[in-house]
Every structure is written in C-alpha cells, then in structure tokens.
Backbone bond lengths (Angstrom), bond angles and torsions (degrees), N, CA, C in turn:
res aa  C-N    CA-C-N  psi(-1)  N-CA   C-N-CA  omega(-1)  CA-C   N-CA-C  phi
1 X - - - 1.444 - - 1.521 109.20 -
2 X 1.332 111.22 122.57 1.683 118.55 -165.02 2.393 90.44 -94.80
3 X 1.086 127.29 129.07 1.217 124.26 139.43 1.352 148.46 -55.12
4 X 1.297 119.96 90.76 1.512 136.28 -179.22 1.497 94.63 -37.27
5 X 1.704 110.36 142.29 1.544 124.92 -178.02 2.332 85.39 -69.01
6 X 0.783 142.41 -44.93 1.234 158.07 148.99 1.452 88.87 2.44
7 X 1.269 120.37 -100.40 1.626 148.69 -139.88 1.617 84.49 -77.40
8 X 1.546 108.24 -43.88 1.757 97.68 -171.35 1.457 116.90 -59.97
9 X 1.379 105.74 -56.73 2.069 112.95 152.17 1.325 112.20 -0.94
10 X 1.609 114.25 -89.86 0.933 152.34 153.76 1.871 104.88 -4.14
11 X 0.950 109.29 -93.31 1.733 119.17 171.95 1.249 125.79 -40.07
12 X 1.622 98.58 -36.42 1.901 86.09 -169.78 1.586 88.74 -90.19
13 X 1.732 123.43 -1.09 1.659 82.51 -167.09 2.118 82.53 -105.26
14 X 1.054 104.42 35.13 1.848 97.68 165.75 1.472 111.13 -130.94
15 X 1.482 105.19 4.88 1.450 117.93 144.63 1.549 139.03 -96.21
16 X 1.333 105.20 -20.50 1.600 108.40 162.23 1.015 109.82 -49.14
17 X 1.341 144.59 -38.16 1.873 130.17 -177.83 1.262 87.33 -80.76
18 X 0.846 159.80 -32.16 2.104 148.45 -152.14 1.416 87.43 -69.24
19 X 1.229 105.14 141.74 1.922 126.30 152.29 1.622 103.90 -92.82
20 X 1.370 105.31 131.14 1.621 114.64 153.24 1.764 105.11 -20.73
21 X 1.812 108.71 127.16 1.547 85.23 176.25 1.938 88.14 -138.61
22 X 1.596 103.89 25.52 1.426 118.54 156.72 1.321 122.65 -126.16
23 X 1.301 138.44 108.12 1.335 122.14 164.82 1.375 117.25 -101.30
24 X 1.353 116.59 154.79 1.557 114.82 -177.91 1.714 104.98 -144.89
25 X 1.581 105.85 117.83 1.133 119.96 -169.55 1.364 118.68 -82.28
26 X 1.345 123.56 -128.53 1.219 135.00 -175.30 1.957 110.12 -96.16
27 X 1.116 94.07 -35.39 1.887 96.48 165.58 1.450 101.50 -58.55
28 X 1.327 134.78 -27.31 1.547 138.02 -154.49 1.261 129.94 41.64
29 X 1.515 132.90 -96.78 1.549 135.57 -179.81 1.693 101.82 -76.76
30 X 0.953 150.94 83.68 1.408 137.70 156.73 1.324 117.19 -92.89
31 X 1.733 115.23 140.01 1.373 112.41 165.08 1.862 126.97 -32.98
32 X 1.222 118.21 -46.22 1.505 108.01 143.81 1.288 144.66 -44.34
33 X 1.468 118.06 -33.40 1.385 109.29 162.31 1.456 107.78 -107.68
34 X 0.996 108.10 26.10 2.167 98.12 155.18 1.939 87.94 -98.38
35 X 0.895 100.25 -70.02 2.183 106.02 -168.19 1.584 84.94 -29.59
36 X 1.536 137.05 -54.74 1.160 115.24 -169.29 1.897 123.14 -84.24
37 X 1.098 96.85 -12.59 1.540 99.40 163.89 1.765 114.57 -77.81
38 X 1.810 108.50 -42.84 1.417 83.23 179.75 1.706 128.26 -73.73
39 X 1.865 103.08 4.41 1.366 98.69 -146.28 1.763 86.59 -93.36
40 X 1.559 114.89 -21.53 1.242 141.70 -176.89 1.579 99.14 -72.61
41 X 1.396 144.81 -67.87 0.924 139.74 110.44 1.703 120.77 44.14
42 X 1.522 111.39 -92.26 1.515 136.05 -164.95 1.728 80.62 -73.64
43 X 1.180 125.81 -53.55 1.510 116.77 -161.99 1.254 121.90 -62.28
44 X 1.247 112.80 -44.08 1.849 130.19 -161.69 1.909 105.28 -120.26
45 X 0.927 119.41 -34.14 1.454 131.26 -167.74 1.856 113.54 72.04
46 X 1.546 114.54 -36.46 1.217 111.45 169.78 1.598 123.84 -107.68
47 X 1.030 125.03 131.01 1.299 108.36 -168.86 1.557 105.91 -142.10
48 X 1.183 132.16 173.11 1.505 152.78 -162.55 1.292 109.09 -111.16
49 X 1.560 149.81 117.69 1.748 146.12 172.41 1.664 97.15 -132.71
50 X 1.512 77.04 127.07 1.486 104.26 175.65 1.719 112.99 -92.52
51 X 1.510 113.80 115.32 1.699 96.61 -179.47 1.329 101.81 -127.38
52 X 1.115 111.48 103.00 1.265 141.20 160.10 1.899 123.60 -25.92
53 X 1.539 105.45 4.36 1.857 105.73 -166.01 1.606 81.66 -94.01
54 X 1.634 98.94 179.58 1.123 126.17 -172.79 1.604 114.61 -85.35
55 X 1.400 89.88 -58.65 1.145 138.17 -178.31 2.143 106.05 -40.04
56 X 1.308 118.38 103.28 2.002 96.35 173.36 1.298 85.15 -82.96
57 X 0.879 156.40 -116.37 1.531 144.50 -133.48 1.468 124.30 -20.14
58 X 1.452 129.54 -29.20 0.833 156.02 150.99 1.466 120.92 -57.41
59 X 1.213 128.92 -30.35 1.800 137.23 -179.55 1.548 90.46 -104.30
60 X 0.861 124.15 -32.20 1.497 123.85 172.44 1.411 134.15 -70.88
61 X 1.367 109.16 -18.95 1.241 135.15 172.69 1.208 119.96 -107.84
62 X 1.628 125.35 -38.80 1.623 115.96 128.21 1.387 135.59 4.73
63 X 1.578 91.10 -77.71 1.417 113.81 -159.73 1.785 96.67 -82.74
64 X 1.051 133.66 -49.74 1.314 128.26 175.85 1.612 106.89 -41.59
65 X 1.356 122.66 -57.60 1.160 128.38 177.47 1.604 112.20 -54.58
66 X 1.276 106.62 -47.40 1.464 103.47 177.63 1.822 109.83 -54.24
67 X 0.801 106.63 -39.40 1.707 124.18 -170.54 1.430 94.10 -57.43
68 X 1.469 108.26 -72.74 1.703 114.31 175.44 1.669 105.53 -28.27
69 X 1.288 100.44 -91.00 1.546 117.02 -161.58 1.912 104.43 -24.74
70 X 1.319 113.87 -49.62 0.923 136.26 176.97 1.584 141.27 -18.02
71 X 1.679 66.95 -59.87 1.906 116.22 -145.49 1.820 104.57 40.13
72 X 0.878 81.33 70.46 1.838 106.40 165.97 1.989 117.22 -109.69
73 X 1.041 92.51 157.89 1.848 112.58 170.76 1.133 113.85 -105.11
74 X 1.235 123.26 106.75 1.521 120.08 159.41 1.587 125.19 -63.31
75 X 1.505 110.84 120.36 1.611 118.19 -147.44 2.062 81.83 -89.70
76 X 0.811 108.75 -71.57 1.551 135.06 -163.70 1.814 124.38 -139.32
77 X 1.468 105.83 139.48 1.375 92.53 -161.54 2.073 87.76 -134.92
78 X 1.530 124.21 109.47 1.552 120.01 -177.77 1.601 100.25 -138.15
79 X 1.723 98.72 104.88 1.501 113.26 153.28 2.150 83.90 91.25
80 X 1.226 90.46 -129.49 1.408 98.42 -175.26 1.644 112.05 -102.39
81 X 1.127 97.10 19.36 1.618 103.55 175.05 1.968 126.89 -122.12
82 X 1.300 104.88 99.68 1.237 110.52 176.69 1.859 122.62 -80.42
83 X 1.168 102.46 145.71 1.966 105.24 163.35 1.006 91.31 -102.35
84 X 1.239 120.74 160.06 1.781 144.98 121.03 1.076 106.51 -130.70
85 X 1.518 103.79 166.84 1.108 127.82 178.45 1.581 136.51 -145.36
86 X 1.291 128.01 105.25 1.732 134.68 174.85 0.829 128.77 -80.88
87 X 1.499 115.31 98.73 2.021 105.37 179.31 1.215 104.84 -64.15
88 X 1.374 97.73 164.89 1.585 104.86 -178.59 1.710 92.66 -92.67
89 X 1.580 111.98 154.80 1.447 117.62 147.87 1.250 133.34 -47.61
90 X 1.360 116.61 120.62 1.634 119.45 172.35 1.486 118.18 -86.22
C-alpha cells in the first residue's frame, strides 16, 4: 500500500502532538525493540521512533527496515525522528 501525498498531509499533522514512544540506541534493531514497535504498532497504528545513530543513511535504513519487518508505511522522516504508520485490518 503506497500513501497518497493526501493521507500523508493528513498523518504527519496528527502526529506532530505524538512523543517518540520508540527509542533505539546504540544496540539498534533488537528483538526487544521490534516486540515493542509491533506492540506500539497493534495499539495506536501511528507512532513516533527515535534513532539515536549519527549516521542519516543509517536512520534511513533503519527505518526502511523497520517499515519492512513491519509491513508498515513510512509517513515522514525529520532529523532523528521517524513516523510510520499500520492500519489496522478491516
């Protein structure tokens, strides 16, 4: 599922109030922070990840992966802070 510039509008401005409610440090991808992204995920559908690398190519490639693993949409991506977002099934 590709995101209409429409729906993306839409998302990042009902994510500007959201706080990061993932951070990912220097361990980076761990089986602990996927269980807490999908559980973050199943709860809210849009959510805020904080990645902590230096590196943008590196938070960028993160977050793509995070998206994958997911099967998530990346809404918006500013500084070290990514959205995505999972609809739930109807």
């Amino acid at each position: 599922m590709s995101l209409t510039s429409k729906i993306k509008q839409q998302l990042k401005a009902k994510a500007h109030k959201l706080k990061p409610v993932i951070m990912i440090g220097n361990n980076g991808l761990t089986d602990a922070v996927n269980k807490e992204i999908e559980r973050a995920l199943h709860d809210h559908e849009l959510i805020k990840i904080r990645i902590q690398a230096n590196d943008r190519e590196l938070r960028h490639a993160l977050l793509h992966e995070i998206c994958h693993i997911h099967k998530a949409e990346s809404v918006q991506v500013i500084g070290r802070i990514g959205v995505i977002v999972r609809f739930k099934s109807s």
